[in-house]
mmCIF file as Biopython writes it, N, C-alpha, C and O atoms, coordinates in Angstrom:
data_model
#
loop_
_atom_site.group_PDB
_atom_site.id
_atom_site.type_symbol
_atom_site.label_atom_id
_atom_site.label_alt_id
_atom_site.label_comp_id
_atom_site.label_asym_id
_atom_site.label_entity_id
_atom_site.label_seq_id
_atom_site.pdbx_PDB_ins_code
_atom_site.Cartn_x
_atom_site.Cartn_y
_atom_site.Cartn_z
_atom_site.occupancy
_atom_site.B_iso_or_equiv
_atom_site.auth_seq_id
_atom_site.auth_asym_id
_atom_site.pdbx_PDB_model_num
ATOM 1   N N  . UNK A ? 1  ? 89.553  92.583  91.883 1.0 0.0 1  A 1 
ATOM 2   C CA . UNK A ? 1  ? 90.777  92.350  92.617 1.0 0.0 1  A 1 
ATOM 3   C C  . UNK A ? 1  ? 90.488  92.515  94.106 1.0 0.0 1  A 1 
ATOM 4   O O  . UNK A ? 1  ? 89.613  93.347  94.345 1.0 0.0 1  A 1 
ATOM 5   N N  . UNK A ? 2  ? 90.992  91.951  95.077 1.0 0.0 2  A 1 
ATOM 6   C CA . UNK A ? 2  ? 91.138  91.978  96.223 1.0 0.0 2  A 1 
ATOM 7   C C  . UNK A ? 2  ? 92.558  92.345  96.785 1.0 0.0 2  A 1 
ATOM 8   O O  . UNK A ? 2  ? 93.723  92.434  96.400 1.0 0.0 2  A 1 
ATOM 9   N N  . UNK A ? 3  ? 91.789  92.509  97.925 1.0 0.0 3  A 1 
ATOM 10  C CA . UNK A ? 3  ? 93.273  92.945  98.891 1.0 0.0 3  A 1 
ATOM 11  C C  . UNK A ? 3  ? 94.144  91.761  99.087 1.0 0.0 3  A 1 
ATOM 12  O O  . UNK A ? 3  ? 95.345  92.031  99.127 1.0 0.0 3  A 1 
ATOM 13  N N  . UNK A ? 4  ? 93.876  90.724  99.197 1.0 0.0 4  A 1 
ATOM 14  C CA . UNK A ? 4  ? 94.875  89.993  99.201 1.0 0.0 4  A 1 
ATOM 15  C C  . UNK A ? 4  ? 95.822  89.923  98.061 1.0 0.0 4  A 1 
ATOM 16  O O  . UNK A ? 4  ? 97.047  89.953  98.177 1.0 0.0 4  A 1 
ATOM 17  N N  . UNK A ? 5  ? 95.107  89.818  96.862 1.0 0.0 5  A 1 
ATOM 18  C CA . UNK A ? 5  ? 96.280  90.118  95.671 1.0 0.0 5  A 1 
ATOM 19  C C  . UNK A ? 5  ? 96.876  91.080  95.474 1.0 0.0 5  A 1 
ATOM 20  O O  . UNK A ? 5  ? 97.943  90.972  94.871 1.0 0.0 5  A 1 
ATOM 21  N N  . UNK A ? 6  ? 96.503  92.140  95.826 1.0 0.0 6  A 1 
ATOM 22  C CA . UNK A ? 6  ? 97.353  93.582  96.286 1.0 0.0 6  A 1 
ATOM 23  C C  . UNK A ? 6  ? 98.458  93.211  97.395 1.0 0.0 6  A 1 
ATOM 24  O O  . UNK A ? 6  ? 99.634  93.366  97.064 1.0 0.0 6  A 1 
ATOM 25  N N  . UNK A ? 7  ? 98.209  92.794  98.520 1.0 0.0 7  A 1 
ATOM 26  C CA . UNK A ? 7  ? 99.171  92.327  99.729 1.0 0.0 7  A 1 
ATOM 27  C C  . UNK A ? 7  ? 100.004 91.313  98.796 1.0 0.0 7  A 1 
ATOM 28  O O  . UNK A ? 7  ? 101.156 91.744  98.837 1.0 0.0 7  A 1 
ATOM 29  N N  . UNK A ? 8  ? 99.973  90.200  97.994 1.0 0.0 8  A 1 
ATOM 30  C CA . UNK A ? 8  ? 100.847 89.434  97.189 1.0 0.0 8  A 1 
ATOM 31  C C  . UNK A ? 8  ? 101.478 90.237  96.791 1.0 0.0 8  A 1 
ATOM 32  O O  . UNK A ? 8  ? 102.518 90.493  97.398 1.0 0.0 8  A 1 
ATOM 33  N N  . UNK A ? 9  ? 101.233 90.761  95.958 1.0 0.0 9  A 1 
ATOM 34  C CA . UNK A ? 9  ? 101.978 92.148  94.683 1.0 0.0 9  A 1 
ATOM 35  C C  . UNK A ? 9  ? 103.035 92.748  95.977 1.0 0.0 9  A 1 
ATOM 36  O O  . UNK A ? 9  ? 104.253 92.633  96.114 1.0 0.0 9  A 1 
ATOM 37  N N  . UNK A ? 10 ? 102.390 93.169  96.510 1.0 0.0 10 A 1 
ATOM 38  C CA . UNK A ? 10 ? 103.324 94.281  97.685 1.0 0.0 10 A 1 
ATOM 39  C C  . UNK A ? 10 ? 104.644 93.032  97.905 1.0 0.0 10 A 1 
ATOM 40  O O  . UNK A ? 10 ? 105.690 93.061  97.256 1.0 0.0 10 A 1 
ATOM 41  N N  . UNK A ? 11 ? 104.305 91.967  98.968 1.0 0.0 11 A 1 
ATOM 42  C CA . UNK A ? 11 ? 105.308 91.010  99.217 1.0 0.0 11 A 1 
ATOM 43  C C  . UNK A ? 11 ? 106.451 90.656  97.992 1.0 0.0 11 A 1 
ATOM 44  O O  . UNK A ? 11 ? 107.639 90.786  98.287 1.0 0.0 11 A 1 
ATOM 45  N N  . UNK A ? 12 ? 106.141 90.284  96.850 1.0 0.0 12 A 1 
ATOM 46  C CA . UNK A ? 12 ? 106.917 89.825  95.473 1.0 0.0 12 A 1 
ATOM 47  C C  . UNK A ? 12 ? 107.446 91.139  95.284 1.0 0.0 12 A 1 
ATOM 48  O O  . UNK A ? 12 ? 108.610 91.101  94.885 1.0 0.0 12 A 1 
ATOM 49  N N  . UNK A ? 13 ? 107.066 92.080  95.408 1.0 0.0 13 A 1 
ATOM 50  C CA . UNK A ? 13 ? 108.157 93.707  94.906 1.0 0.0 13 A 1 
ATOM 51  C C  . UNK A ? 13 ? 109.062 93.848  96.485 1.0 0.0 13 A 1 
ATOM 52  O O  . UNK A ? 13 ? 110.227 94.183  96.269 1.0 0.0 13 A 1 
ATOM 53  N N  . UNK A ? 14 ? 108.860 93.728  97.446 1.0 0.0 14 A 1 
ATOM 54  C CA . UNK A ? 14 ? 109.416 93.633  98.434 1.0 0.0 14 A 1 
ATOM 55  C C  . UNK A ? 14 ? 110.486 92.667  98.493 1.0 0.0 14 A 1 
ATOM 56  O O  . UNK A ? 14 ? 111.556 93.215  98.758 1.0 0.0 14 A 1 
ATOM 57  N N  . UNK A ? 15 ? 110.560 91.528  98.351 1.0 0.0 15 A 1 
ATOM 58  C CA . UNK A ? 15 ? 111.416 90.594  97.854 1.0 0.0 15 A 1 
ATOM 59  C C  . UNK A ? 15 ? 112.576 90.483  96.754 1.0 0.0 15 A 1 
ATOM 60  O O  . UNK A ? 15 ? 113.599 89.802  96.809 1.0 0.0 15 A 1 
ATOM 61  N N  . UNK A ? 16 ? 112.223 91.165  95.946 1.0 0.0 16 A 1 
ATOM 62  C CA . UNK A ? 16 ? 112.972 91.223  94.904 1.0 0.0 16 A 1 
ATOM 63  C C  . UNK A ? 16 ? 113.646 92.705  95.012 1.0 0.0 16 A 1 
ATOM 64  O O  . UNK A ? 16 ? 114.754 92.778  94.480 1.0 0.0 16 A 1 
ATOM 65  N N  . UNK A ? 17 ? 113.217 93.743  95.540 1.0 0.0 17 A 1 
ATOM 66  C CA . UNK A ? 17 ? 113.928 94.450  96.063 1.0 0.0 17 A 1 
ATOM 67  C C  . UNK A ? 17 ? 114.857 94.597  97.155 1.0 0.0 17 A 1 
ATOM 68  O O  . UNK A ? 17 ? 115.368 95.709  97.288 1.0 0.0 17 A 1 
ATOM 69  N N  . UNK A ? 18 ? 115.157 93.719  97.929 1.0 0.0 18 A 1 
ATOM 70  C CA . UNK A ? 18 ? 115.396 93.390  99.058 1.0 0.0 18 A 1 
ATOM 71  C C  . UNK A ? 18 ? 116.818 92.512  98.479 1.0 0.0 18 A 1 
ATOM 72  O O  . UNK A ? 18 ? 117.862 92.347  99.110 1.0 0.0 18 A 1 
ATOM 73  N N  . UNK A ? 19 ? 116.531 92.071  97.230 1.0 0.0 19 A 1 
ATOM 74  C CA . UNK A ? 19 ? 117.851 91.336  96.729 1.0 0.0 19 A 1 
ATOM 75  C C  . UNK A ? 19 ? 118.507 92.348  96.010 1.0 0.0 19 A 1 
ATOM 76  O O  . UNK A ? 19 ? 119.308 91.751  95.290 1.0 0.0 19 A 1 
ATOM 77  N N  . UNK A ? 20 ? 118.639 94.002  95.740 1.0 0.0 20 A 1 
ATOM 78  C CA . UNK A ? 20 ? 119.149 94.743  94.828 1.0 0.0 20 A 1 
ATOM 79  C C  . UNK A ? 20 ? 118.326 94.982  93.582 1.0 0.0 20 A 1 
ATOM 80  O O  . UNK A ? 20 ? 118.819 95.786  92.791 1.0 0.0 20 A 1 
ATOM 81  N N  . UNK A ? 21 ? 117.190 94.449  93.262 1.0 0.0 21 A 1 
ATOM 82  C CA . UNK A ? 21 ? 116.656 94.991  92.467 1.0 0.0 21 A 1 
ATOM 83  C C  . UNK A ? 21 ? 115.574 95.941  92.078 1.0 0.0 21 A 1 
ATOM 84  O O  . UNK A ? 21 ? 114.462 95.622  92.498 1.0 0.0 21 A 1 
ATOM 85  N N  . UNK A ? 22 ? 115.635 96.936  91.436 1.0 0.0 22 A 1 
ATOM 86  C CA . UNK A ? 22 ? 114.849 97.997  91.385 1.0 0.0 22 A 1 
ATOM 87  C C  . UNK A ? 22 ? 113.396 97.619  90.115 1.0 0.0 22 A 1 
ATOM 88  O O  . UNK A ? 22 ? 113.424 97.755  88.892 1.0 0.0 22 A 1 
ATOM 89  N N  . UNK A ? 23 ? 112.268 97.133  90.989 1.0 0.0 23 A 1 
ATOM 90  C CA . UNK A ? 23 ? 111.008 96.851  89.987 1.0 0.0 23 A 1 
ATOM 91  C C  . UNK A ? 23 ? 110.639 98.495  89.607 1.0 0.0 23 A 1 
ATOM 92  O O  . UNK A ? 23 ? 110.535 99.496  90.315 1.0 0.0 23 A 1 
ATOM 93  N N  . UNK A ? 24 ? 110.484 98.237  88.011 1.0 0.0 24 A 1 
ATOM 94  C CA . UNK A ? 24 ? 110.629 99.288  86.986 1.0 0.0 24 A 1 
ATOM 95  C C  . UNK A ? 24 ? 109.074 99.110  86.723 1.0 0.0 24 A 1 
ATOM 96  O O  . UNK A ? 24 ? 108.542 100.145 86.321 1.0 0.0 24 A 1 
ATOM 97  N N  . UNK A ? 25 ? 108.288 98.085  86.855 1.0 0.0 25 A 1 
ATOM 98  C CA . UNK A ? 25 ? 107.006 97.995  86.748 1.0 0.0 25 A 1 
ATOM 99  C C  . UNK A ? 25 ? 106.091 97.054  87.031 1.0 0.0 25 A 1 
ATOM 100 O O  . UNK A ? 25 ? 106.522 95.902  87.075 1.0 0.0 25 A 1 
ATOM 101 N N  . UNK A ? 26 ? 104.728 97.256  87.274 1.0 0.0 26 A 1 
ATOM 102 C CA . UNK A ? 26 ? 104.520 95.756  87.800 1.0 0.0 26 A 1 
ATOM 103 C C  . UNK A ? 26 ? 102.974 95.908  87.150 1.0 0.0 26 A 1 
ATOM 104 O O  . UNK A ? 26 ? 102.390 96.950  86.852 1.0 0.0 26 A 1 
ATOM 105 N N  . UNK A ? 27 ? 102.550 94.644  87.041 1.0 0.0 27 A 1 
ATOM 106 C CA . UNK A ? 27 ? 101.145 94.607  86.487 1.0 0.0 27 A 1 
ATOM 107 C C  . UNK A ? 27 ? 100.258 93.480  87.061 1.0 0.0 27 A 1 
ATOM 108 O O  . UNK A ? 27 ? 100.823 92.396  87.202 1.0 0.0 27 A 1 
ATOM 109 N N  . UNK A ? 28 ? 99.212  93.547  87.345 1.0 0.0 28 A 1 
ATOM 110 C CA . UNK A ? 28 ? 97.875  92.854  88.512 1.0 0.0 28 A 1 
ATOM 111 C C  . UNK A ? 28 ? 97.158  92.476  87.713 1.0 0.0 28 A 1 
ATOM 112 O O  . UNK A ? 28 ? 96.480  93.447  87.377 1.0 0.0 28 A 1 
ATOM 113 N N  . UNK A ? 29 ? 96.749  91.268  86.943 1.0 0.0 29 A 1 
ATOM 114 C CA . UNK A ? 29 ? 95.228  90.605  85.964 1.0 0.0 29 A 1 
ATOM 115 C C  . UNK A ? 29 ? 94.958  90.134  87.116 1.0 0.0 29 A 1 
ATOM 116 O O  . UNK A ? 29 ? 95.854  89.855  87.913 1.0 0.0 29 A 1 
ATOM 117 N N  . UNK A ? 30 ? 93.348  89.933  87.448 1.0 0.0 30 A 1 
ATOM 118 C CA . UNK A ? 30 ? 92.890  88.826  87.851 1.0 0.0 30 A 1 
ATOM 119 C C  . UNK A ? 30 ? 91.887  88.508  87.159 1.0 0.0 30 A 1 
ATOM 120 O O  . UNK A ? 30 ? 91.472  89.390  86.407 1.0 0.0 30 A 1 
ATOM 121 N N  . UNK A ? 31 ? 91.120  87.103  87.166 1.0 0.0 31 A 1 
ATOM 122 C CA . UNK A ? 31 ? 90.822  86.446  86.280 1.0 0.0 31 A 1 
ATOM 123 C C  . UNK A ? 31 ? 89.803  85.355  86.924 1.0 0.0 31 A 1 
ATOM 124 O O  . UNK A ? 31 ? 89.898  85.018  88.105 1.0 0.0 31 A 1 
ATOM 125 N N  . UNK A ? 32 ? 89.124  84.995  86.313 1.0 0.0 32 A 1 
ATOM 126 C CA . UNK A ? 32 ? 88.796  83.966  86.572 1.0 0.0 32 A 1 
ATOM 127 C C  . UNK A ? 32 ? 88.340  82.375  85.608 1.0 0.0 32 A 1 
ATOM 128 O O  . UNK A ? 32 ? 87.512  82.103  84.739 1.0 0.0 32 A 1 
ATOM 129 N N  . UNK A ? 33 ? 89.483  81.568  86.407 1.0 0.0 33 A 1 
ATOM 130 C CA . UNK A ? 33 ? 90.003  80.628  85.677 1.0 0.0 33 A 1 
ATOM 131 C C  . UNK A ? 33 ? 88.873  79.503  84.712 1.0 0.0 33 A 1 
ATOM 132 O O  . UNK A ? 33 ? 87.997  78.808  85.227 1.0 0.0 33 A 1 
ATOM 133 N N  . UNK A ? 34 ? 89.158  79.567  83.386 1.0 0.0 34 A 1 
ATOM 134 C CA . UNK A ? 34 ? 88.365  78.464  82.620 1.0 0.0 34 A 1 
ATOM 135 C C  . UNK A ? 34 ? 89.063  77.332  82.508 1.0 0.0 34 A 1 
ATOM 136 O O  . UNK A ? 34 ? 88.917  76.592  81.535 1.0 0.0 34 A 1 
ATOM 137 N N  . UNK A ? 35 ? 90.213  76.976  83.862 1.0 0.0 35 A 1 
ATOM 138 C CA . UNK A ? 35 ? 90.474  75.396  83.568 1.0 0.0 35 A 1 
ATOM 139 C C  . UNK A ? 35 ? 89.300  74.586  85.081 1.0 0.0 35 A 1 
ATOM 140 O O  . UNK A ? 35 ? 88.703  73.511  85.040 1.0 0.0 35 A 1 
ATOM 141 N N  . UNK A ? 36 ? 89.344  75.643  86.279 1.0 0.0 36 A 1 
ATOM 142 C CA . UNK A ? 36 ? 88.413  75.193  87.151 1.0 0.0 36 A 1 
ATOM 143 C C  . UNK A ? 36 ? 87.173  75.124  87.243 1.0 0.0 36 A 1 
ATOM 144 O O  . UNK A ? 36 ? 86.675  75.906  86.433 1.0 0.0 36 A 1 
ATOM 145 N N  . UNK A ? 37 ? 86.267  74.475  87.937 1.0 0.0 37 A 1 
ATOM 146 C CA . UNK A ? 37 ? 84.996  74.691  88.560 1.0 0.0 37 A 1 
ATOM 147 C C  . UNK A ? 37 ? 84.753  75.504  89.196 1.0 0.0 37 A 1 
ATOM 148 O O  . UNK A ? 37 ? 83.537  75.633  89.338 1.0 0.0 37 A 1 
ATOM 149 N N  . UNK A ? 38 ? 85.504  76.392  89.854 1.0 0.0 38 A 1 
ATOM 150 C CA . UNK A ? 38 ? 85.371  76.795  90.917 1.0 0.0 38 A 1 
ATOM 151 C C  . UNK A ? 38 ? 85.166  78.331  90.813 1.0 0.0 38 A 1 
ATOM 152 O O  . UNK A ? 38 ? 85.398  78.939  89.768 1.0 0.0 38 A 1 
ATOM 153 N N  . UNK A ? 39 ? 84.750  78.887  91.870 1.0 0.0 39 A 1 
ATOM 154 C CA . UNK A ? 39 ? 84.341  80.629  91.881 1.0 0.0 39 A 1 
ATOM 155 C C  . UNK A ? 39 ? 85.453  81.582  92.320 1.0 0.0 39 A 1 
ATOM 156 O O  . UNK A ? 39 ? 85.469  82.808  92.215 1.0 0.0 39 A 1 
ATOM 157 N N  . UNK A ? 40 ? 86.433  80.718  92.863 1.0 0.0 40 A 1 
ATOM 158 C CA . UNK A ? 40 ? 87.589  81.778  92.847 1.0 0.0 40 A 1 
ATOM 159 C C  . UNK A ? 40 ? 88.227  82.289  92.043 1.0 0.0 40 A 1 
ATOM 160 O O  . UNK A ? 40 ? 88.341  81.433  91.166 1.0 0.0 40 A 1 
ATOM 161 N N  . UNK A ? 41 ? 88.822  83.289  91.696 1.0 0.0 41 A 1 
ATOM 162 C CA . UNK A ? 41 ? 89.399  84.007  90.676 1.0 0.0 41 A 1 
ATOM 163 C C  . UNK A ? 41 ? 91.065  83.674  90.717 1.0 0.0 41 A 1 
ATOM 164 O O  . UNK A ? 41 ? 91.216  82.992  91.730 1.0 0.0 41 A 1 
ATOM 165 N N  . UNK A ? 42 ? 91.642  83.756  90.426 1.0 0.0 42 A 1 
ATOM 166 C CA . UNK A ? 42 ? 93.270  83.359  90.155 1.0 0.0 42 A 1 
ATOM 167 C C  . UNK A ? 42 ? 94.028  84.690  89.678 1.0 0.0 42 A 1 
ATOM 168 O O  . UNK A ? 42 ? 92.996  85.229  89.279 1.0 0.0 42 A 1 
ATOM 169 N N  . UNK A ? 43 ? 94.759  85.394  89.476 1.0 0.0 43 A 1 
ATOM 170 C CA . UNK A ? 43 ? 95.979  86.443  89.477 1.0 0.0 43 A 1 
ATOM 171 C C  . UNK A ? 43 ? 97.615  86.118  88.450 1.0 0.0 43 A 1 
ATOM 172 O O  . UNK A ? 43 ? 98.449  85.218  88.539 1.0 0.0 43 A 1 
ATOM 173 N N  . UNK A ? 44 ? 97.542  86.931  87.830 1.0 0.0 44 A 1 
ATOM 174 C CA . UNK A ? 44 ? 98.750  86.700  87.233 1.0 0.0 44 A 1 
ATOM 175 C C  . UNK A ? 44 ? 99.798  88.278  87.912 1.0 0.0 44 A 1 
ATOM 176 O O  . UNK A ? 44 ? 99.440  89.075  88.779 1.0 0.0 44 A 1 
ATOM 177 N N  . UNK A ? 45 ? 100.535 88.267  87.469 1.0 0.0 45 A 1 
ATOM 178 C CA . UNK A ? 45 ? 101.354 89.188  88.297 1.0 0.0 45 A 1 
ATOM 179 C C  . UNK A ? 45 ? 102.930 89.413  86.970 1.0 0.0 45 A 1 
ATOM 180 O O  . UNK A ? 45 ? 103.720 88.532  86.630 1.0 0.0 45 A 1 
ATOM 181 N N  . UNK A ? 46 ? 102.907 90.491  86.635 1.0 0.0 46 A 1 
ATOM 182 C CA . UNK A ? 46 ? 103.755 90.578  85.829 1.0 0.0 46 A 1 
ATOM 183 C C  . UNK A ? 46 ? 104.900 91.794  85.892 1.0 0.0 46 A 1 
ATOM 184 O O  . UNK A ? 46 ? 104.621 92.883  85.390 1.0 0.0 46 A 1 
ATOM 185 N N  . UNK A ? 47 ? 106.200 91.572  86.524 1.0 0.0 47 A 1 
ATOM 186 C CA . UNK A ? 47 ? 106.984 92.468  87.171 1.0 0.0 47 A 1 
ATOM 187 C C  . UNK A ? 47 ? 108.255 92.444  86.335 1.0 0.0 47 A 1 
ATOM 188 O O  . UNK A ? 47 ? 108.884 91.502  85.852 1.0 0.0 47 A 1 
ATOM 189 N N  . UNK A ? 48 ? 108.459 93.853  86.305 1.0 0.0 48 A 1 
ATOM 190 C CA . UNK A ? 48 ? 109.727 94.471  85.084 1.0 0.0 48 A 1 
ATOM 191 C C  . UNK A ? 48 ? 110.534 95.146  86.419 1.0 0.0 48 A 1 
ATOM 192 O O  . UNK A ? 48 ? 110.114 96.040  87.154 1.0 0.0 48 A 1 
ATOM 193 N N  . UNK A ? 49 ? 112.032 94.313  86.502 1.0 0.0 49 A 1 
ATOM 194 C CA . UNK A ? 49 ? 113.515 95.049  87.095 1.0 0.0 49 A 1 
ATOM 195 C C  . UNK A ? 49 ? 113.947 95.299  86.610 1.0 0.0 49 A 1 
ATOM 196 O O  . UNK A ? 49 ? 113.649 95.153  85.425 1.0 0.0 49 A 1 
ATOM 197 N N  . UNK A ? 50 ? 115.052 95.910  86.962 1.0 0.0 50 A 1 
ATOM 198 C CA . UNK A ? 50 ? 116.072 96.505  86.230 1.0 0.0 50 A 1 
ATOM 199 C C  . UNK A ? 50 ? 116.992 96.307  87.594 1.0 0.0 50 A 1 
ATOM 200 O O  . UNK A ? 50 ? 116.603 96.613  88.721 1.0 0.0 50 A 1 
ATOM 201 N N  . UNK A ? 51 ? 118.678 95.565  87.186 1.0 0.0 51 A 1 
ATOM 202 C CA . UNK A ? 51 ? 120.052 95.347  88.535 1.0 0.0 51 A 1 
ATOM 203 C C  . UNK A ? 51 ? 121.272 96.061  87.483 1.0 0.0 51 A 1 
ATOM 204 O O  . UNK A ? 51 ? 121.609 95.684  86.361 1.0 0.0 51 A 1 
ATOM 205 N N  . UNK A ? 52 ? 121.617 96.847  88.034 1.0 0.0 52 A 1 
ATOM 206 C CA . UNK A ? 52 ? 122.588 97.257  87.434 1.0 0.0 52 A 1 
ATOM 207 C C  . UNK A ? 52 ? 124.094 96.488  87.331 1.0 0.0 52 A 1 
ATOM 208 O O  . UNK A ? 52 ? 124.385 96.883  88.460 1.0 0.0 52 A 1 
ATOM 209 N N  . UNK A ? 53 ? 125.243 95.759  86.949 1.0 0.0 53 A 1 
ATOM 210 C CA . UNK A ? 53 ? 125.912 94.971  87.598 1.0 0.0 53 A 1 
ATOM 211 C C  . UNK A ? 53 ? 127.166 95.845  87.159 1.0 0.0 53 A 1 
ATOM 212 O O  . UNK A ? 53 ? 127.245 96.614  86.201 1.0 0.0 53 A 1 
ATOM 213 N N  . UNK A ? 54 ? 127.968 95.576  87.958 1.0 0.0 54 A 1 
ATOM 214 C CA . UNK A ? 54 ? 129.442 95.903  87.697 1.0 0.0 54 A 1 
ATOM 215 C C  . UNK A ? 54 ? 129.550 97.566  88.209 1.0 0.0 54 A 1 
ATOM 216 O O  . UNK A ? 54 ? 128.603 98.259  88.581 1.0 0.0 54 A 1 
ATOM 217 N N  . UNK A ? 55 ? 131.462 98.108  88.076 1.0 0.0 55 A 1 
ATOM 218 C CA . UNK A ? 55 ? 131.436 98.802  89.029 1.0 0.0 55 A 1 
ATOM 219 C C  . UNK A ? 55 ? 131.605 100.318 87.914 1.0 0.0 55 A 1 
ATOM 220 O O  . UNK A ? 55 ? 132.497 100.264 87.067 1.0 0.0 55 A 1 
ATOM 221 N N  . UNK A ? 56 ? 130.778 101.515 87.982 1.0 0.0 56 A 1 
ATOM 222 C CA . UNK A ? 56 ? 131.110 102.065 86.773 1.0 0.0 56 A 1 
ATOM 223 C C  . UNK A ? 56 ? 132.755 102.646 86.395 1.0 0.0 56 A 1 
ATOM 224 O O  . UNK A ? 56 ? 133.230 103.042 85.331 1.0 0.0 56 A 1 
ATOM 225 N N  . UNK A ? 57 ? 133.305 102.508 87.651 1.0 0.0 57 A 1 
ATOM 226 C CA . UNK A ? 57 ? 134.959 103.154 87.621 1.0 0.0 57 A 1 
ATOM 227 C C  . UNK A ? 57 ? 135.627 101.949 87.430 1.0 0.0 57 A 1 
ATOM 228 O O  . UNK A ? 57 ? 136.858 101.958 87.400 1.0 0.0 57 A 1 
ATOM 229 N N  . UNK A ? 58 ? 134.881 100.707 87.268 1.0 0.0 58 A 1 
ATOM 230 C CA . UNK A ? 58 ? 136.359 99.652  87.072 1.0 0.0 58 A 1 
ATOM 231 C C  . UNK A ? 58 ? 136.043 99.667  85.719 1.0 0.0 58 A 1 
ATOM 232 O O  . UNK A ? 58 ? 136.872 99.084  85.021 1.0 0.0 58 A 1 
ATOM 233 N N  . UNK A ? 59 ? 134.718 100.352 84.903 1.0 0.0 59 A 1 
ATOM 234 C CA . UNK A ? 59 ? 134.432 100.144 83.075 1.0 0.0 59 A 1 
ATOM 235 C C  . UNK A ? 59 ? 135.753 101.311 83.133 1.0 0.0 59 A 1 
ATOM 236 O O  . UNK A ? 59 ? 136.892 101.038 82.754 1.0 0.0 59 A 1 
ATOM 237 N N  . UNK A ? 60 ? 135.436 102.317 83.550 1.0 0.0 60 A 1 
ATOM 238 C CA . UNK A ? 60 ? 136.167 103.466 83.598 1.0 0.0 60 A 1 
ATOM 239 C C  . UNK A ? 60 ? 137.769 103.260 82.991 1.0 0.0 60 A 1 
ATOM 240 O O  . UNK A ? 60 ? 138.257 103.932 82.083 1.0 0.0 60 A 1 
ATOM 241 N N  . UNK A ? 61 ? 138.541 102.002 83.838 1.0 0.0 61 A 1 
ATOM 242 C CA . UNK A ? 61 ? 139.391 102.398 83.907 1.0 0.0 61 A 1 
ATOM 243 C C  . UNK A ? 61 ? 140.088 101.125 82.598 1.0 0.0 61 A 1 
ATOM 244 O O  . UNK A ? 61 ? 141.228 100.725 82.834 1.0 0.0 61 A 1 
ATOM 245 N N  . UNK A ? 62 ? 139.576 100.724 81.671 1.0 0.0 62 A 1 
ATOM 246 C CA . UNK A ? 62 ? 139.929 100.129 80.586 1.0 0.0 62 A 1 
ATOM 247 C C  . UNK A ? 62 ? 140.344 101.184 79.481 1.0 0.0 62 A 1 
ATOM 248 O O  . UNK A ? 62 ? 139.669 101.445 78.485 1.0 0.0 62 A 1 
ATOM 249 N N  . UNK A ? 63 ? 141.633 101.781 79.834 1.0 0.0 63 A 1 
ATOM 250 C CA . UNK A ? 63 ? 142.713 102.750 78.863 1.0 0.0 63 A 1 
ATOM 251 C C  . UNK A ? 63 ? 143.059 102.069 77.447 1.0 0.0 63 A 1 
ATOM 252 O O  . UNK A ? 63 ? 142.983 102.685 76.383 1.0 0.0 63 A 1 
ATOM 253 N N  . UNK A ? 64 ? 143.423 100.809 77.556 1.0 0.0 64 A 1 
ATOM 254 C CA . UNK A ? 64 ? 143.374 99.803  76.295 1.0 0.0 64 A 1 
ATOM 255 C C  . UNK A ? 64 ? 142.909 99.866  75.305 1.0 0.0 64 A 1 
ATOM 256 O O  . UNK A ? 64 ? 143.536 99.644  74.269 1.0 0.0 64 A 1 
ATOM 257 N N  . UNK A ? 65 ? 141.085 100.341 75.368 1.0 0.0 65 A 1 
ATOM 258 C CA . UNK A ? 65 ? 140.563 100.291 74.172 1.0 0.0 65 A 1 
ATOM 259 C C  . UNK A ? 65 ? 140.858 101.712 72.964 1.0 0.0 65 A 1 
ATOM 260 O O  . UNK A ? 65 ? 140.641 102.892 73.239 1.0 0.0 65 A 1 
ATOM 261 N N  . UNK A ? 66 ? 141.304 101.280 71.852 1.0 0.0 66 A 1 
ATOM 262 C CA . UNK A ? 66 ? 141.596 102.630 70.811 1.0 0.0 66 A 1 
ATOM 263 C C  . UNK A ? 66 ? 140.603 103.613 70.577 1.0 0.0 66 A 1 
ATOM 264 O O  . UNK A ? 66 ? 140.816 104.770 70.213 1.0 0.0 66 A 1 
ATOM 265 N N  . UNK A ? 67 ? 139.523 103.097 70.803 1.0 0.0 67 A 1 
ATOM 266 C CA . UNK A ? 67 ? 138.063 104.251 70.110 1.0 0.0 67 A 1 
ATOM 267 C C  . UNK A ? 67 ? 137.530 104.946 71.475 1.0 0.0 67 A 1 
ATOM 268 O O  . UNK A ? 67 ? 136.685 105.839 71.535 1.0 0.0 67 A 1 
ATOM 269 N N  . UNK A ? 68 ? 138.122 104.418 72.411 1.0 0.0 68 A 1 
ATOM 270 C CA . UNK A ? 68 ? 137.979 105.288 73.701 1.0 0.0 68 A 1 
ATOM 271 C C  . UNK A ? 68 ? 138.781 107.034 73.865 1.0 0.0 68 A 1 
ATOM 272 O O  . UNK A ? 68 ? 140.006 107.112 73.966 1.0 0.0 68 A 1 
ATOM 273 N N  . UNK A ? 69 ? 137.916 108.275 73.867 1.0 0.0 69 A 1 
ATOM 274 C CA . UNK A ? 69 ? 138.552 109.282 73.797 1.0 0.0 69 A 1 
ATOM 275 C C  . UNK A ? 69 ? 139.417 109.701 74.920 1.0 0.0 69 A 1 
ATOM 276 O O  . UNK A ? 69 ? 139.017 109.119 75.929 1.0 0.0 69 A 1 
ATOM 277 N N  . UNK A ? 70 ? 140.476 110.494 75.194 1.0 0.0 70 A 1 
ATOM 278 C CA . UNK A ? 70 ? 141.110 110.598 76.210 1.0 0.0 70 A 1 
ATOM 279 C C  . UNK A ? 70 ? 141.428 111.631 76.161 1.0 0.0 70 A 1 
ATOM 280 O O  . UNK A ? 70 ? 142.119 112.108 77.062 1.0 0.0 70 A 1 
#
């Protein structure tokens, strides 16, 4: 691995955090590719979020449901 695929990794978790989401994990292969000729190596990049949505006091405030304790 190189630093540049490390600096990728950094940028893509930066990004996606930057939109509200919290990366829960991330994972770095590099490789080198058996569809090319070539001596460069190629990178896969595999990233686990987690966005929480909605507001927990507006779940809160659904009195309606019967199996809800009060």
């Amino acid at each position: 691995m190189d630093k540049a695929m490390l600096e990728d990794q950094r940028t893509l978790v930066a990004m996606i955090e930057a939109e509200g989401w919290e990366v829960t994990g991330a994972e770095l292969t590099s490789y080198d590719s058996p569809w090319t000729d070539e001596d460069a190596p190629e990178a896969e990049i595999t990233l686990t979020a987690r966005k929480p949505y909605g507001d927990a006091d507006e779940e809160a405030g659904d009195d309606d449901n019967p199996y809800r304790l009060k």
